[in-house]
C-alpha positions, 0 to 999 in steps of 0.5 A: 510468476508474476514478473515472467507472465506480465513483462510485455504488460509491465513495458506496456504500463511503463511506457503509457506512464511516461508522461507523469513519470517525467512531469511529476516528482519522486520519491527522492525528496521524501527520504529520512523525512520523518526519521524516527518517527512512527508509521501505520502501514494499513491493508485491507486484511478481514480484521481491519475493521477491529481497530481502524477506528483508533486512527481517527483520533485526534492528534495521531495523524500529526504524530503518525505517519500513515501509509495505506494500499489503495484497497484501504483509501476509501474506508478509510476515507468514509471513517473520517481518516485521511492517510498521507499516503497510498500506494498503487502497483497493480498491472489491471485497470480494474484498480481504478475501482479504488478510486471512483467517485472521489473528487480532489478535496476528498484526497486533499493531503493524500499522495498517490505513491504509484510504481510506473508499472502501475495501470495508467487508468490508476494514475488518471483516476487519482484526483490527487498529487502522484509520485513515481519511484524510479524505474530502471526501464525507464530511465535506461530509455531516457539515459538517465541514472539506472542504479539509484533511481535517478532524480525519482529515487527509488524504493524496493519493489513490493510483490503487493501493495502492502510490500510497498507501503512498508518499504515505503514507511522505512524510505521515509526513515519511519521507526517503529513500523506497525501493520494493521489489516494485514491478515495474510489469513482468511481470519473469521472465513472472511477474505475481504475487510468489511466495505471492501470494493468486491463488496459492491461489485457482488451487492447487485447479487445478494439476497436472501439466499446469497448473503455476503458471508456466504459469497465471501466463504466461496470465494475462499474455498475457490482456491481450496487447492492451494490452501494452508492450515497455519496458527494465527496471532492467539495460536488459533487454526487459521486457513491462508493460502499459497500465494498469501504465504509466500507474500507472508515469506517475504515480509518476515525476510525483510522484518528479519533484516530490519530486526538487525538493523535495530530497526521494530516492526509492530504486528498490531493487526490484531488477526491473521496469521503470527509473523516472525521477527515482529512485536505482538501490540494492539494498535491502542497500545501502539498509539497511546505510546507512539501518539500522545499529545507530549509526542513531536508532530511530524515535519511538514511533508512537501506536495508533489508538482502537478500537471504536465511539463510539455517540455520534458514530454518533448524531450522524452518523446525524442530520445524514446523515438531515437 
């Protein structure tokens, strides 16, 4: 439904990111790096904050690849933790929320993977280095490469964030992937992870007779039509909803495929609903097996160029004007 209602603002965002698309690197470079080695896909599901923490011990982020969504970068940040990578595909400029306030030492390090559908706002509030998948629309307009990506590469397209921070974890060749905060379920009656952005968004609200538990449960119920009893990790009753379980449908499709590949996936969420075809591990155990200091650290991951290249804008101007 998304894809068939947002095509004009999809070409609209494409082409307002044409610049960095033909300025920036891909994705290309980056596949089978760090084949072998384990990877933290981190969204920002209500049970995030259980176990985030465990990231920031020492030694992981050496050992651990670890990709998050943009919703998860600033707690993240604020816990000491710096991803090496965050992913970005959302069509509104309200997502640029995600970013306000930091400064380029906040995400040194951190690589922006942002689909060129993404909102423009998006890539101009990132402060820091930015690759772009290959886009089919894209590079049939410049005549280059449609299947494969081109120069850019390209990785599978995600109906969330989430979705592509995981195909993302599998492009670098990462194996065993775990994921955290992804809840996929209300867990506790609660829809965001604690220090969420929404959170200060309502913060000019709250008082005592509007708490945040409170406006956290309505915006729940708001959907009430469309929502779903399902068994969450313990075997529990959990609410999801209809959108939720469809995003749950595709993830346990590519988990599936990946199981029979011999490739694992790990639900180390510790929350949320049960997910097919993946292995139930808390992320302490995850990291003590995966993270140890007698683990290989991982290979050195290249920066991405940045700033503008006036002459591929040039020549990109002219073919998109031909």
């Amino acid at each position: 439904v998304t894809t068939m209602m947002q095509t004009e603002t999809t070409v609209r965002n494409t082409l307002m990111n044409l610049d960095r698309y033909v300025s920036g690197d891909g994705v290309a470079e980056l596949a089978g790096l760090c084949a072998g080695h384990p990877a933290v896909v981190v969204a920002a599901g209500p049970s995030l904050a259980r176990n985030m923490a465990l990231l920031s011990r020492p030694g992981v982020r050496e050992r651990v690849v670890i990709v998050a969504v943009q919703t998860a970068l600033k707690p993240l940040l604020a816990a000491g933790i710096r991803p090496h990578f965050v992913t970005a595909l959302d069509h509104h400029e309200i997502s640029r929320r995600f970013y306000d306030g930091l400064t380029e030492r906040d995400v040194e390090g951190v690589t922006l993977i942002a689909e060129a559908k993404s909102n423009p706002a998006i890539l101009d509030a990132f402060p820091g280095m930015i690759r772009c998948p290959g886009d089919s629309t894209l590079n049939l307009l410049l005549g280059e490469e449609v299947e494969g990506g081109g120069r850019h590469g390209t990785v599978p397209n995600g109906a969330t964030v989430a979705h592509l921070a995981y195909y993302f974890a599998r492009h670098l060749g990462c194996d065993p992937v775990a994921l955290i905060g992804q809840d996929l379920g209300f867990t506790d009656g609660q829809y965001y992870a604690a220090g969420a952005a929404i959170h200060e968004v309502w913060g000019a609200e709250l008082n005592e007779f509007r708490t945040l538990e409170m406006m956290e449960w309505e915006r729940i119920v708001r959907s009430r039509s469309i929502l779903r009893r399902a068994a969450d990790h313990l075997g529990r009753p959990i609410y999801t909803d209809e959108q939720m379980a469809t995003y749950l449908a595709q993830f346990e499709r590519d988990f599936k495929s990946d199981e029979a590949h011999g490739l694992v996936t790990i639900d180390a969420t510790e929350g949320g609903v049960r997910k097919a075809h993946t292995v139930a591990l808390s992320l302490e155990e995850f990291l003590d097996r995966h993270a140890s200091a007698d683990r290989p650290e991982l290979p050195q991951i290249p920066d991405a160029r940045r700033g503008r290249d006036e002459s591929a804008i040039a020549d990109a101007e002219s073919k998109i004007r031909a």
